[in-house]
N, C-alpha and C positions, 0 to 999 in steps of 0.2 A: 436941551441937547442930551442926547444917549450917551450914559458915562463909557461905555463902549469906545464911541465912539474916541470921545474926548479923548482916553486913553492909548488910542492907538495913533492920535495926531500928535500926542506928547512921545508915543513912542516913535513916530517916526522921525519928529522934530531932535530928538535925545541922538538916535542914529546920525542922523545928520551933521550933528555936533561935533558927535566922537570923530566922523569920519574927518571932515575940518582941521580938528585939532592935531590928528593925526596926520595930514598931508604937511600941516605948518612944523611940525616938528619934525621930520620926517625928509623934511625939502634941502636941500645944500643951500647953506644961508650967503655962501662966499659967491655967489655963480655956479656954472657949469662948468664941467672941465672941459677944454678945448681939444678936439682930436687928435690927434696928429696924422699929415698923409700918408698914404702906405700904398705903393704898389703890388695890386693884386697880382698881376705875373707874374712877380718875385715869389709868390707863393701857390698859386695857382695855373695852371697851364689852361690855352684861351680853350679848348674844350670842356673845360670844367667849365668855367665864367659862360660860356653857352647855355650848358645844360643848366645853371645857375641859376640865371636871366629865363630861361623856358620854364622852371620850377617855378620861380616867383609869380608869372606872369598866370599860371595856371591858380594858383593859390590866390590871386586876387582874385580872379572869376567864379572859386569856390569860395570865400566869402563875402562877394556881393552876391551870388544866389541863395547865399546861408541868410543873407538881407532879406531881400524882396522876395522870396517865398514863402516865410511864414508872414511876411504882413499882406501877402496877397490872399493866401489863405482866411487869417483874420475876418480880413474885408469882404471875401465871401462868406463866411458863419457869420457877420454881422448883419450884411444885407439879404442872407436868405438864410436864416438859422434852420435848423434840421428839426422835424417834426418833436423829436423824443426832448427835446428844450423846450417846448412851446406847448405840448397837449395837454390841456385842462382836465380831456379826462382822466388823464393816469394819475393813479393812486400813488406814485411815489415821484411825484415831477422832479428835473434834475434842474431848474431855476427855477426859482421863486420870489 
């Protein structure tokens, strides 16, 4: 096996780790704290909580397009990769 190799599956194994370790300590050991209700018209008037609900509702649609356009992308450069990726002849190919 290419020590290369090896060393970047220990490095990403180590990552892995850390990050682990750091959720479990990190985590509230008691529970969660429970919310408490709250009346948004008590603080917000229903025009706000409209525009509110219209804001959210847009921001989810920007990112699920944030989603599935770059893996649509992706899958077209996978299935028909661009000539300047692929030409044997060029003297400085960008994959190899």
């Amino acid at each position: 096996m290419d020590p290369r190799k090896l060393r970047l599956g220990v490095a990403v194994l180590a990552a892995l780790g850390a990050a682990e370790v750091a959720v479990h300590l990190l985590a509230p050991h008691d529970g969660a704290l429970t919310p408490r209700s709250v009346d948004l018209e008590a603080y917000f008037s229903r025009a706000t909580l409209h525009r509110l609900r219209d804001y959210a509702d847009g921001q989810l649609w920007l990112s699920l397009l944030g989603l599935v356009l770059p893996a649509l992308v992706l899958g077209w450069l996978v299935r028909r990769p661009p000539r300047v990726l692929d030409d044997p002849g060029d003297r400085r190919p960008l994959l190899r």
